[in-house]
Each structure stands twice: as structure tokens, then as C-alpha cells.
N, C-alpha and C positions, 0 to 999 in steps of 0.2 A: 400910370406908366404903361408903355407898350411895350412886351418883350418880341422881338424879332428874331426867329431862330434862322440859322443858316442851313440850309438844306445840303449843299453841298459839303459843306463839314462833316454833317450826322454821317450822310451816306458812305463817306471817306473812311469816319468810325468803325461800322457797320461792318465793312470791309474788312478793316485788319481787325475784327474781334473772329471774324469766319477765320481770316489765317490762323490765329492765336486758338482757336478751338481747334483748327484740323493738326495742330502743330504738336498740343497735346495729345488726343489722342492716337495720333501716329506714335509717338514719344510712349504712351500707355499698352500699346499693341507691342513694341517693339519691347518695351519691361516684359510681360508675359511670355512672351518668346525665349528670349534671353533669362528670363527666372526658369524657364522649363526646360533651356540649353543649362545651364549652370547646374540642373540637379543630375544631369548628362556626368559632365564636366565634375560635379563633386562625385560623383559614384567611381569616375575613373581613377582619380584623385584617391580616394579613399583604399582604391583595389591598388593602386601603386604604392601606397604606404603599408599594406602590406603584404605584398611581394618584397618589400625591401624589409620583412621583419620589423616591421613597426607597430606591432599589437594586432593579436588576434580579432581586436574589436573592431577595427577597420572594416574586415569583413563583413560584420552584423551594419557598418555603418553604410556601407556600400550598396548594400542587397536594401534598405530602408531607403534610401535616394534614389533608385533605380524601380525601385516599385514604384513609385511616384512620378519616375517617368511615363511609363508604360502607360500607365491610366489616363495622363491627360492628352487630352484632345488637340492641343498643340504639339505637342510628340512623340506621341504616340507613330505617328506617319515615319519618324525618324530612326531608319534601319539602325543607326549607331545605337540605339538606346536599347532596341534588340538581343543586340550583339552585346552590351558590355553585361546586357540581365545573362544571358547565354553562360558568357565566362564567370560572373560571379555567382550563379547557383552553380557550374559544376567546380569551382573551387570551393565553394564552403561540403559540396558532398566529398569531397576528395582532402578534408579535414574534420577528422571522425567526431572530434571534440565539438566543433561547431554543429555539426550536422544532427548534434545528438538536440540541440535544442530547437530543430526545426523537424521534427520526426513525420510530424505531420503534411509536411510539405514534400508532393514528388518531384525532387530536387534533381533528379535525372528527366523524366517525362519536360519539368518545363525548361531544364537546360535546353534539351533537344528541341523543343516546340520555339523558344527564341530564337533559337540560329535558324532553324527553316525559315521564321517567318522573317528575321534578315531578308532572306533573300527572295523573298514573296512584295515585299515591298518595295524591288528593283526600284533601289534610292541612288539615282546616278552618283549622288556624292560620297557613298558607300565603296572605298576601296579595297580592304580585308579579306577578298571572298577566299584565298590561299587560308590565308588564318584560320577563319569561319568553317573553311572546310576540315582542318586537320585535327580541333577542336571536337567539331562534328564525330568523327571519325573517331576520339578518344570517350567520349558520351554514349556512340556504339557498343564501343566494348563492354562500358559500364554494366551498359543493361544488358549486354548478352550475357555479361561473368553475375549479374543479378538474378537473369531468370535458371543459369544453373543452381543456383544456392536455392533458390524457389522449389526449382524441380528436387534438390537434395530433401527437405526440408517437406516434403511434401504439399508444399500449397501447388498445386496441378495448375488452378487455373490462372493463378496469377503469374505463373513460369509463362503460359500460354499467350497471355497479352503484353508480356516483355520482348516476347521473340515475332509477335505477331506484327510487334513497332518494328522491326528490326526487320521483317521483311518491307514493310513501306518505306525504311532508311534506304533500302537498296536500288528501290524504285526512284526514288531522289535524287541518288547518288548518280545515277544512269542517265536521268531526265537530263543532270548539270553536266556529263560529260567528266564525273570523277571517278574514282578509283576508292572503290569501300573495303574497307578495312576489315571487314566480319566475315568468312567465308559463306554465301549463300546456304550452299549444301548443309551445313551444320546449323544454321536458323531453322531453315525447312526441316529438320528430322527432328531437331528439340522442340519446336512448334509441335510437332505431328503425335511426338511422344505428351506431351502434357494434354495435349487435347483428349488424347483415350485415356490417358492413366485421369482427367477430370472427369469421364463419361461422357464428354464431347464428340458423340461418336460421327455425326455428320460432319463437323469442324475438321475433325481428324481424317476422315475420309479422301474430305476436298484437298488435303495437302499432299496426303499420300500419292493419290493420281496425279496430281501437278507434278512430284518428284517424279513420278515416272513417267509422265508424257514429255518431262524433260531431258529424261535420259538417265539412268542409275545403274551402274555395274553390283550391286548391294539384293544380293537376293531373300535376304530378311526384309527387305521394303514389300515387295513380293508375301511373302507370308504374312506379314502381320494386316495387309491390307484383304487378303483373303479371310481373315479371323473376324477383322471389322463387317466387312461383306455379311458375314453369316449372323454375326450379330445385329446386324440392320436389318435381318430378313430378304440379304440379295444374295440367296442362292445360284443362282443364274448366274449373277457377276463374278460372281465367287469359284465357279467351277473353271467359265471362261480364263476368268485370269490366272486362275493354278494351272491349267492347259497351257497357257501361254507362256508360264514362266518357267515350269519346266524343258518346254522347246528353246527356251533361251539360256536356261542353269542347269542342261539336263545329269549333270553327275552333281546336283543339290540335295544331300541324303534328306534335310527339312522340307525340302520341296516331295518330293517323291512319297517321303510319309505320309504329309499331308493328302496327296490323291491319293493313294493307297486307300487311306479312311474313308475317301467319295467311295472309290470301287465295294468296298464292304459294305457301308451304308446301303450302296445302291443294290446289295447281292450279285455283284458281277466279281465272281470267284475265280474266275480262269484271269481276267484283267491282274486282279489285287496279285496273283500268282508271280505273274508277270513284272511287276512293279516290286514286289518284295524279294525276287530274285536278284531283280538291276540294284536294289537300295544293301541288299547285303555283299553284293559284288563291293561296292562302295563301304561296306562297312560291315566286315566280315564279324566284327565281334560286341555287336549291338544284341544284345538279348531278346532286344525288346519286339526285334523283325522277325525274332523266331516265333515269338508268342502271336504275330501276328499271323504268321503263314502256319502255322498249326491252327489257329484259328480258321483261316478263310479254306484248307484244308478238312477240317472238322465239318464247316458247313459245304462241304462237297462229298461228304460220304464217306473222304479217302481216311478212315480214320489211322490206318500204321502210319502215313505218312503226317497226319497230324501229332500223333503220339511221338512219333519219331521230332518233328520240330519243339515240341515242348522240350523231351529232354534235353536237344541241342542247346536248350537257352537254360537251362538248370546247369548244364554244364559250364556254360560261359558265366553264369552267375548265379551262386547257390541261394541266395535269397530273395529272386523273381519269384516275387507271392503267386502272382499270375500264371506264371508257368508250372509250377508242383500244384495247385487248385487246379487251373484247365487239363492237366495231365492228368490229374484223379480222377476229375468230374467226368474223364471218356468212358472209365471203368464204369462208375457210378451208373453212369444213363446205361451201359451195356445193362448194369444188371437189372436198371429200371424199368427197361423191354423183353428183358425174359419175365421180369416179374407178371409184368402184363400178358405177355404170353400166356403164362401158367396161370392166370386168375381167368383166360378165355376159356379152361378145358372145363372138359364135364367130367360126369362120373364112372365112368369106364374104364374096363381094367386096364384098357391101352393107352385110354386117358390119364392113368392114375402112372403108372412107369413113365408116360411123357413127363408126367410131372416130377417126379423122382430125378430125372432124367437132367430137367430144367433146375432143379435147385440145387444140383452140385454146378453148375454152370453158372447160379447162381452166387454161390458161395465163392465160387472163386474167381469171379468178377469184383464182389465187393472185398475180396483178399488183397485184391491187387491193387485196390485204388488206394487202401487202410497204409502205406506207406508216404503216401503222395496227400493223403491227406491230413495226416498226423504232423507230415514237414508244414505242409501249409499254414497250419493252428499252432507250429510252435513258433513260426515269422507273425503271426495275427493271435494272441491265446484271447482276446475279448471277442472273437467273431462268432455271433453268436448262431449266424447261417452255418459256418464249418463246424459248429459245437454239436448242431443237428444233426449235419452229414455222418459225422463221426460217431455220434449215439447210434444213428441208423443202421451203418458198417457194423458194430461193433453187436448188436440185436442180432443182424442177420446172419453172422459168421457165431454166434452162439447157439443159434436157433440148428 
């Protein structure tokens, strides 16, 4: 028998099995799609049943659908899937119950990070961005009212990279032409503050000059970046910028302090003069500018006039340990330089009446202090330097 096949048949076959295969997998393409829109579609579903109070579990079922969006490769591209992870991590953190069982999860960080990246994936079929933004905007708060509880709570640095997002939110915010809900100023000084109270002292640094190359009427921003200065070892910067800020805050009694202790430091006694005069014009009943200007007086020779500002600050406040010690201690050193005196003489009869001479001048140098020192040690009675001083007075005025 001879079988005779038909050529034109097969090929005809041939044909619709090509349809019949590309028909399928079209058909197979188009399931994947739509099974990866559906976990879309069930996560919204889920977030609607409970917003209408329909079981807390909704929620956990939502954020489970929605994670499986995110990850595949077919929708991942699709901002909607973004955006519905966006609102269901920051409703389950905005449900303390729920939240407690995902502790591990930065439930704000990746709220915030969906809704950016919403809109990184400029998905024309994305209409929301009103929503997406106002959202945004309550995710800010989150972590700025977070990284205060950080800063209360003492974790420094973790305060630091709450407010550090929260300065990139604004830049975001600005890029889209919106309206941020956080006020700038207040990110930048909480920023500024966690980064030094972390020992973040260069972090902390770069903020502070930002604040001020911004513009700051706050002349503690001013001091505190003069402190950091000096802790970094930028004395230079440090002097410049307390220059500066007192020509801009010049009736700032903290400012003025602050240079005052340059001018000490530096031994320019006539300046500190001058500076301690303006700071007590300003603040006539600070004790503590007396105890300086008797100081920077003292190292000028002038000592009544020194002696005279100690009391002034005794007077204004009886328990300036600094002030009854530095008051004594003029006496003290008077009598410390006769003593010296008297240990140069020789043995001569003229020399011997100098010296006669010299130790009632003695005695009643170390008389005078024995009041001022006695107050001293009873504001300090563990000091074991005034315990000396006072054994020594108390020697010398028996001898």
C-alpha cells in the first residue's frame, strides 16, 4: 500500500498550531500580569475592609499581598503598588497593637521610601500624587515626633538619622513644587543637637554653618558652634566666628562671655576690661563677671581694684566659692612675697629689723585672707588645697 500524504494539509496544520501556541502563551503572559495586578487589587481590598472596621487582620493581610507585589518583576514597575505599601505600613505604625508585632520593621523609613519611590517611577497611570503627597507629609511628622522621643530617650544617634531623612523630605518636597509640612528650621537644630550630644562633632559642625549661612536670628547657634570649633581644634574659626557674632548680637551677655575668656586666655587684660564692663552693663547682677574682672584686674597688678570686684560678687552672691578663694588668695600671695622678701635678707642688724618689720606685714596679710578663706572651705570643707591654705594662715598668724 502507498500512503500519500498532502502537503498542503500538514502546512495548513502547521499553521494554526503556531496560532494555537502564540495564543497560549499570550493567554499565559497576560495570567502573570493580572495574578500580579490581583495581589495589587487584593492588598487594596484588604486595606478597605479595614478601614471599614472589618478586622484588624486585614491589615496583616494587606501588608502580606503587597509585599509580593513589590518584589516581582512584573510590578514592581507599577507606582500603584508603591503607593498602596506606602499607606499600609504607615497605617499598621499608626496602630500600636499591630505595630507591636512587626517591631522589627522600619515601618516609617519604608512608608516614606514607597511613596518617594511612587513617584520616581513617573507611572503616567498614576493619579494620586495630591494623596501621595498629604500622606507623605503625615510620615514626616511621624519621624520627626520619633526622632524627638530618640533625643528625649537619649539614643543621640538614631534622633540624628530621623531628622537627617527629614532634611532629604524637604529637598523632595521642593524638587515636586509642594508644601512640607515639618518646619525646616526645627529639623536643622534637632539634627545639629543629636549629632554633638552623639559626638558627631564634624556632622554637627556642617549643620550648624548651613543654619547660619542660611540666616539665623538665634545667637546660641552662634555659641554652640564656637564650642564645637574649639573642640575640633579650629581655634581660628572659632575666634572669627565669636567676632562676628557679637558684631551681629552685640548686647548677647553669652556671647560677650564667651570672647571675654579669648581675651584672658590670650592675656589681653585691658580688652577682657572692656568686654566685662559691656557684659555687666547688660547684666548688672551676674556674679560671675565680677569674679572675672577681678580676675583679669588681679593679672594687671591692679590688685584694690581686683579685691574690690571679688567682694562685689560676694555681695551679689554669698556662696561664689570663686569669689571668697580668689579674694583670699590676694592676701595669701601678698603674704607669699613678703615671705620671699624676708627669706632674701641677710644677717645684719638692718637686715634683721627688715625682717621684724616684714613679718608683722606678714601676719597681717595672712590675717586678712584667714576670713575669706575660712568662708571658702565652709561652701567646699572636702578641699583639700583650702585645707592647706588654712593650715598654713593658721601656722603663720601663731608663729
Amino acid at each position: 500500500m502507498v500512503f500519500v500524504f498532502n502537503l498542503s494539509v500538514l502546512f495548513n496544520l502547521n499553521q494554526h498550531m503556531k496560532k494555537i501556541t502564540s495564543i497560549i502563551t499570550l493567554l499565559f503572559i497576560c495570567f502573570i500580569a493580572n495574578s500580579q495586578q490581583a495581589k495589587i487589587t487584593s492588598a487594596q481590598s484588604y486595606l478597605d475592609f479595614y478601614f471599614n472596621k472589618e478586622g484588624d487582620i486585614n491589615l496583616e493581610k494587606a501588608k502580606t499581598e503587597i509585599d509580593e507585589a513589590v518584589v516581582n518583576e512584573k510590578s514592581m514597575a507599577m507606582a500603584k503598588a508603591w503607593y498602596y505599601k506606602g499607606i499600609i505600613y504607615q497605617s499598621i505604625y499608626e496602630n500600636k497593637e499591630i505595630a507591636k508585632k512587626f517591631e522589627t520593621v522600619d515601618l516609617l523609613g519604608d512608608a516614606y521610601a514607597a511613596y518617594v519611590k511612587t513617584l520616581e517611577l513617573n507611572d503616567v497611570r498614576f493619579r494620586d500624587q495630591e494623596a501621595l503627597f498629604k500622606n507623605l507629609n503625615g510620615v514626616c511628622s511621624y519621624i520627626f515626633n520619633r526622632g524627638i522621643e530618640q533625643f528625649q530617650a537619649k539614643k543621640f544617634a538614631e534622633g540624628y538619622q530621623s531628622f537627617i531623612k527629614l532634611e532629604g523630605a524637604n529637598t523632595f518636597f521642593v524638587n515636586n513644587n509642594q508644601k512640607f509640612g515639618v518646619p525646616l528650621g526645627d529639623i536643622r537644630n534637632n539634627a545639629a543637637l543629636c549629632a554633638m550630644q552623639a559626638g558627631m562633632t564634624k556632622e554637627a559642625i556642617t549643620l550648624y554653618e548651613n543654619i547660619i549661612a542660611k540666616g539665623t536670628e538665634d545667637a546660641s547657634v552662634y555659641s554652640t558652634l564656637t564650642t564645637l570649633y574649639k573642640k575640633d581644634n579650629r581655634d581660628a574659626d572659632a575666634r572669627k566666628l565669636l567676632d562676628n557674632a557679637v558684631m551681629k548680637f552685640p548686647n548677647n551677655i553669652n556671647l560677650l562671655i564667651a570672647q571675654l575668656n579669648y581675651y584672658l586666655a590670650e592675656d589681653k587684660f585691658a580688652e577682657a576690661i572692656d568686654k566685662i564692663n559691656k557684659a555687666i552693663e547688660l547684666d548688672p547682677k551676674n556674679d560671675q563677671l565680677y569674679v572675672a574682672a577681678g580676675l583679669a584686674y588681679d593679672k594687671m597688678k591692679d590688685i584694690e581694684k581686683s579685691r574690690a570686684m571679688y567682694l562685689k560678687s560676694t555681695e551679689i552672691n554669698d556662696k561664689n566659692l570663686n569669689a571668697w578663694n580668689n579674694l583670699g588668695s590676694t592676701y595669701v600671695d601678698e603674704a607669699n612675697s613678703i615671705i620671699k622678701e624676708m627669706n632674701a635678707l641677710g644677717n645684719s642688724a638692718a637686715d634683721s629689723k627688715r625682717y621684724d618689720e616684714l613679718n608683722v606685714k606678714k601676719v597681717s596679710a595672712f590675717t586678712k585672707a584667714k576670713p575669706f578663706i575660712e568662708k571658702a572651705l565652709s561652701l567646699d570643707p572636702t578641699n583639700e588645697a583650702l585645707k592647706r591654705v588654712m593650715m598654713k594662715i593658721n601656722t603663720a598668724i601663731a608663729n
